[in-house]
C-alpha positions as CSV (number, residue, x, y, z in Angstrom):
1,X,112.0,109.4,119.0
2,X,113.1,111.0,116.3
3,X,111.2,110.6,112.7
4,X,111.4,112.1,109.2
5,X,108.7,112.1,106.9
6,X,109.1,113.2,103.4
7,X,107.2,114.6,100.3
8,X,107.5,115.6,96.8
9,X,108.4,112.6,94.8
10,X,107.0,111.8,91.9
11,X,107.1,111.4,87.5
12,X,108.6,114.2,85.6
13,X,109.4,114.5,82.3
14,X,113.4,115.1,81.4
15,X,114.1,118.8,82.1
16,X,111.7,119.3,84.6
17,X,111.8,119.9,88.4
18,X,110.6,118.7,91.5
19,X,111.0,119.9,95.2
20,X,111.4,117.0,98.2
21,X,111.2,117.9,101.4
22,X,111.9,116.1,104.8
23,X,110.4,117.4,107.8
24,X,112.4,115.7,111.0
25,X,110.2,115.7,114.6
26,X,112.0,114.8,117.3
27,X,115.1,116.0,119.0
28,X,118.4,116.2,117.5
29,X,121.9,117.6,118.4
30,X,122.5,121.3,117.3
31,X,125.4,119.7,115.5
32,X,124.0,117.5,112.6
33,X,124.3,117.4,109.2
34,X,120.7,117.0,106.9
35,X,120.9,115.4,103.6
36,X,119.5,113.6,101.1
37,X,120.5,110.0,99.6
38,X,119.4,108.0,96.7
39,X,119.5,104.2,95.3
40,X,118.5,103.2,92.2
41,X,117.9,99.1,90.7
42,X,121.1,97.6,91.6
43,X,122.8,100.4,92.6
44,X,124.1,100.9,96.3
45,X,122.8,104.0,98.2
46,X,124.7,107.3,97.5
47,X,125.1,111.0,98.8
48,X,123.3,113.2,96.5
49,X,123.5,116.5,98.8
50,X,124.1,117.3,102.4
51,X,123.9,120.5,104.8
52,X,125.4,121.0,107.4
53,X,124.7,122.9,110.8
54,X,127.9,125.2,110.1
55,X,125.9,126.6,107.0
56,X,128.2,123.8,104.5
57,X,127.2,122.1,101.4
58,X,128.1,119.0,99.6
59,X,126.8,117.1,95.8
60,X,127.1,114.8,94.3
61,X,129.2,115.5,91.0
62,X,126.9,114.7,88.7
63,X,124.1,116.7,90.3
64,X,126.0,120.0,90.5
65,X,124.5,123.2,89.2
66,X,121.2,121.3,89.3
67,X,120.2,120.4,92.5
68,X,120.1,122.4,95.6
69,X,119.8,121.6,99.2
70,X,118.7,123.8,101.8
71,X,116.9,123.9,105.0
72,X,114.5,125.5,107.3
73,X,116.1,125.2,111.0
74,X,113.7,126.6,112.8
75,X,111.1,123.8,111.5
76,X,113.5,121.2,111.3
77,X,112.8,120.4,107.5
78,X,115.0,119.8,104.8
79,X,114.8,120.4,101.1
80,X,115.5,119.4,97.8
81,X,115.5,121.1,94.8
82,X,115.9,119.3,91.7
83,X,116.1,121.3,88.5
84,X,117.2,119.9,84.7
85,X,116.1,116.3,85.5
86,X,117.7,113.7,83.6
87,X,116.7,109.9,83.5
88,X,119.7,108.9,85.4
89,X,118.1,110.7,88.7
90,X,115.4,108.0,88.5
91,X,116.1,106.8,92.2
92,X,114.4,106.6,95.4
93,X,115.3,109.4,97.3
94,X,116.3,108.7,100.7
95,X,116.1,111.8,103.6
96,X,119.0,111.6,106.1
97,X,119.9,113.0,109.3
98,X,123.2,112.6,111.1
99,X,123.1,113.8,115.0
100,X,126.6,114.4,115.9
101,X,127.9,113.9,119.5
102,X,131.1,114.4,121.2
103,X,132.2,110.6,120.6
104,X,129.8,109.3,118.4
105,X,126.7,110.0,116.0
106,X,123.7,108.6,115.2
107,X,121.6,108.1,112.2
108,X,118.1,108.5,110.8
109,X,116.1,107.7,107.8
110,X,112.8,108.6,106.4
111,X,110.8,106.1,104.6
112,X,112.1,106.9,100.5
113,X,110.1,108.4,98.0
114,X,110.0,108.0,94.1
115,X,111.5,110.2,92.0
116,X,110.7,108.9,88.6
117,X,111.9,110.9,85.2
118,X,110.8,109.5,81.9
119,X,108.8,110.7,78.9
């Protein structure tokens, strides 16, 4: 059974930083993509950043040049670091893993965690 737990959320002030990280137990394809999400009030759920096992990365516009996604394969965690806060990255941020088959792939989710920035 595969699980991700994360940590690092939390209240910043604009301009500041914060670090989450996912760590994923479990087994998973060596094909898979690890990536973060978020969803703020009455927003739907979107891609912030994503890495791939082929050593690819992908953000979110409006997080370019300020957030960076990386990760540790051998311990199965995956990070995010997010520099120049603004009030607008007030979300819940959402850990994601994609296991990729031949035919098909399959999902999972950690549990969310706050990231809250505000003076």
């Amino acid at each position: 059974q595969v699980q991700l737990v994360e940590s690092g959320g939390g209240l910043v002030q604009p301009g500041g930083s914060l670090r989450l990280s996912c760590a994923v137990s479990g087994r998973i394809n060596s094909r898979n993509h690890m990536g973060w999400y978020r969803q703020a009030p009455g927003k739907q759920r979107a891609l912030v950043a994503i890495s791939t096992s082929g050593g690819s990365t992908d953000y979110l516009d409006s997080v370019k040049g300020r957030f960076t996604v990386s990760r540790d394969n051998a311990n199965n965690t995956v990070y995010l670091q997010m520099n120049s806060l603004k009030p607008e990255d007030t979300a819940v941020y959402y850990c994601n893993v994609r296991s990729i088959g031949i035919y098909s792939h399959v999902d999972y989710w950690g549990q969310g965690t706050q990231v809250t920035v505000s003076s």
